[in-house]
Legacy VTK file of the C-alpha trace (Angstrom):
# vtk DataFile Version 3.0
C-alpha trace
ASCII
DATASET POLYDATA
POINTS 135 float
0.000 0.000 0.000
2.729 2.585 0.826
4.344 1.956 -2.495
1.381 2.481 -4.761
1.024 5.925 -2.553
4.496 7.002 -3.093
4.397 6.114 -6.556
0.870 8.228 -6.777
2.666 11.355 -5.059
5.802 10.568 -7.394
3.526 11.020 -10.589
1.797 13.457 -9.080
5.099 15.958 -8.772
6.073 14.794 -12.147
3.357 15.911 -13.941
3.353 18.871 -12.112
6.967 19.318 -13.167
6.000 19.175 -16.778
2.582 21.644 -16.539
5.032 24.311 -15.115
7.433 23.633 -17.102
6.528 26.810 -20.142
6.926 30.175 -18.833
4.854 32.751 -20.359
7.060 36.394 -20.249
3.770 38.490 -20.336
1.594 36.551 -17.480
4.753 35.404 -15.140
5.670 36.321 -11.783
9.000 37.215 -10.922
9.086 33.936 -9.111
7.912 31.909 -12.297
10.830 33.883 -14.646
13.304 33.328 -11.429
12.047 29.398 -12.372
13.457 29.553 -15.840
17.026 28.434 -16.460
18.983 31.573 -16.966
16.875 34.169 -15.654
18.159 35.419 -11.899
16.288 38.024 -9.927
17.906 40.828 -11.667
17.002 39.863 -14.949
13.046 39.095 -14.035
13.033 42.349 -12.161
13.990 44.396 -15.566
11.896 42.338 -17.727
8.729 43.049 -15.024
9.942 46.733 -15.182
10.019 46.693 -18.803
6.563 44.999 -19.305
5.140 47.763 -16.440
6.511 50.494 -18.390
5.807 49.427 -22.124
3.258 46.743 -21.807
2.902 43.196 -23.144
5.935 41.640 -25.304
4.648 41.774 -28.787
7.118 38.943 -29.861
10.282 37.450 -29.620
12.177 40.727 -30.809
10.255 42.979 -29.127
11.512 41.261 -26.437
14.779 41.049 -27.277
15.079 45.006 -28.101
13.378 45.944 -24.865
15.022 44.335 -22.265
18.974 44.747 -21.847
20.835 41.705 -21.933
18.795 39.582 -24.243
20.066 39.381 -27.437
19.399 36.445 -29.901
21.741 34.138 -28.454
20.492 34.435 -25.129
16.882 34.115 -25.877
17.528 31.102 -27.931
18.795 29.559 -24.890
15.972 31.196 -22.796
13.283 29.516 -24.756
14.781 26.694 -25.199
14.612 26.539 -20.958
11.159 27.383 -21.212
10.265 30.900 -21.741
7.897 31.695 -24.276
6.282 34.922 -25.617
2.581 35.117 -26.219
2.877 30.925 -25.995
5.320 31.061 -28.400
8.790 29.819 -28.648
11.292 30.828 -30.299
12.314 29.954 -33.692
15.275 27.780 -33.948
15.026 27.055 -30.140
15.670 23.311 -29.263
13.206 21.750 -26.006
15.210 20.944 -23.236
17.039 18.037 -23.356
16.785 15.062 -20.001
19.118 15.856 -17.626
21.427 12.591 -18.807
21.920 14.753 -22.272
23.306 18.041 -20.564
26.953 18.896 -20.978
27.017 16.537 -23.934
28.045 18.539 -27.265
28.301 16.330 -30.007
29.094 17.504 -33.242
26.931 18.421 -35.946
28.685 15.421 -38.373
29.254 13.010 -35.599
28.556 9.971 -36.567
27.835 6.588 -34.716
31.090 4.949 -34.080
31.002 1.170 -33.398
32.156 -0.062 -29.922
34.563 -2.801 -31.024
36.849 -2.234 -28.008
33.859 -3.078 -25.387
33.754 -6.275 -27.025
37.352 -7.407 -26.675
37.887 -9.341 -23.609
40.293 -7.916 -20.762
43.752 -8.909 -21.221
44.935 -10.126 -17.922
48.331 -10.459 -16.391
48.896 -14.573 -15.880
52.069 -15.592 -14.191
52.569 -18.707 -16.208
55.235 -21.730 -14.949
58.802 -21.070 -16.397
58.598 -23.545 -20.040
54.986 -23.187 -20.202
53.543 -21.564 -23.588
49.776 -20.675 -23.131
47.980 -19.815 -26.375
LINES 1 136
135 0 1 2 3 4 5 6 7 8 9 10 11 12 13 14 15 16 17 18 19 20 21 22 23 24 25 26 27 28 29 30 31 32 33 34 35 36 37 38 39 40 41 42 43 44 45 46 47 48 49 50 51 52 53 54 55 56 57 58 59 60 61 62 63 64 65 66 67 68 69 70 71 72 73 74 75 76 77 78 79 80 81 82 83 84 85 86 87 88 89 90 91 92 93 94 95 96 97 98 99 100 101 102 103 104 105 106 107 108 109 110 111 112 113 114 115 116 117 118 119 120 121 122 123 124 125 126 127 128 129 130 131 132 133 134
């Protein structure tokens, strides 16, 4: 019984995980931006100021020309964490990858490279008798 409920609460946080997961940059808090990947609280605090003092983000490069420190790099990497404007990402933005992918950069012509090594067998150190020949 208290392993179905753990696995109930466990599913339960997941999914919450994932329905918090977008970040809308017109309708977020500062504690929802703080939530994004990227954004600190002095980066939400100028994009609230921003949206206070010129309204709602039109799109992606309204965005990007309105709030210092966003520039197309960044915002690539921003929505790619997350953030969206008017529910949209940005173009060219990849999802988040699972946490196993991060740090891994492969190359844009990597190729699959066959793991003949793993399927040698260890060679091993054997003392052998003096006049013995093992093959």
């Amino acid at each position: 019984m208290f392993k179905k409920l753990l696995l109930a609460v466990a599913t339960l946080i997941a999914t919450m995980g994932f329905a918090f997961a977008q970040v809308d940059v017109n309708k977020a808090d500062q504690a929802a931006l703080d939530s994004v990947k990227g954004i600190g609280p002095a980066k939400s605090k100028l994009i609230i100021d921003e949206r206070t003092k010129g309204g709602d983000f039109k799109d992606w490069a309204d965005f990007e020309k309105r709030v210092k420190g966003i520039g197309a790099k960044n915002s690539l990497k921003l929505s790619s964490a997350g953030l969206q404007v008017n529910g949209q990402s940005k173009a060219g933005a990849e999802m988040a990858k699972p946490a196993a992918a991060k740090g891994a950069k492969p190359s844009a012509n990597a190729k699959a490279k066959p793991m003949a090594d793993a399927a040698k067998p260890a060679v091993t150190a054997v003392a052998a008798k003096p006049g013995v020949v093992k093959k």
